[in-house]
C-alpha positions in Angstrom: 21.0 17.3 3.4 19.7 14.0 2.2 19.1 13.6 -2.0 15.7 13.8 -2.7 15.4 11.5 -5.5 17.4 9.0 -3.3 14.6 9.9 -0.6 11.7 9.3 -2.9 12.7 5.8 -4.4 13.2 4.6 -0.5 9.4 6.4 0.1 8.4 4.0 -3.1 10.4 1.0 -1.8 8.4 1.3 1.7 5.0 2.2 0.5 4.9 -0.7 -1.7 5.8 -3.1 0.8 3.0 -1.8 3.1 0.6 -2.2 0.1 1.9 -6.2 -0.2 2.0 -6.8 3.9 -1.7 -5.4 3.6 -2.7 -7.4 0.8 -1.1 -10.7 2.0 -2.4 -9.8 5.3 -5.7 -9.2 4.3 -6.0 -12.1 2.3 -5.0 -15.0 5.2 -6.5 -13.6 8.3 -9.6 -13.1 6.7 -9.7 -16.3 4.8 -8.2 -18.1 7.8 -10.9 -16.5 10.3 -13.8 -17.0 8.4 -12.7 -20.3 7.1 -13.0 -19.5 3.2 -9.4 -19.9 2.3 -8.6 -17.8 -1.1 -12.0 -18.0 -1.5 -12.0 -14.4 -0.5 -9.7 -13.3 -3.5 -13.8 -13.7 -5.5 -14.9 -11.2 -3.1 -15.8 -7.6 -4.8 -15.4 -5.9 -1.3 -11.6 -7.4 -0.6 -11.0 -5.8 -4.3 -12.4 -2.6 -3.6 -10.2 -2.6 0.2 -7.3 -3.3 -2.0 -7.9 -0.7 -4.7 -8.7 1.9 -1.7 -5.5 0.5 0.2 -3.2 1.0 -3.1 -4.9 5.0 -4.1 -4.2 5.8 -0.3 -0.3 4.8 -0.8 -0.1 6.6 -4.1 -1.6 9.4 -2.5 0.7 9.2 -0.1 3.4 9.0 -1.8 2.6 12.4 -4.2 2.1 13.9 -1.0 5.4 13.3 0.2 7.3 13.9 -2.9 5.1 18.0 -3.2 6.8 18.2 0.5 10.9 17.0 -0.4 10.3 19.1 -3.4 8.8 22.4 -1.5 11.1 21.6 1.3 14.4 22.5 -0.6 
């Protein structure tokens, strides 16, 4: 059986290079589509996206360590 500390650093690794790919991603399609540029970085909404994008991936990741932990 895999370590599950090894298994939980990997789970942090990954979720917090979703959380940058969303962020970055976010922040040039929109301000490439709508033609703002960074502009949108002033936006309250793209702030509140991002803060609901990062609690979903710490959920996420709490989640998954109560299941490595229950699961041994």
């Amino acid at each position: 059986m895999k370590d599950p500390d090894k298994m939980l650093k990997l789970m942090k690794f990954w979720l917090f290079g979703t959380f940058v790919i969303i962020f970055a991603a976010a922040a040039v399609y929109v301000g490439g589509v709508l033609g703002t540029g960074l502009l949108i970085l002033g936006q309250w909404r793209f702030w509140a996206a991002m803060l609901i994008a990062a609690v979903l991936c710490i959920a996420w990741y709490y989640i998954y360590k109560s299941y490595i932990t229950k699961k041994e």
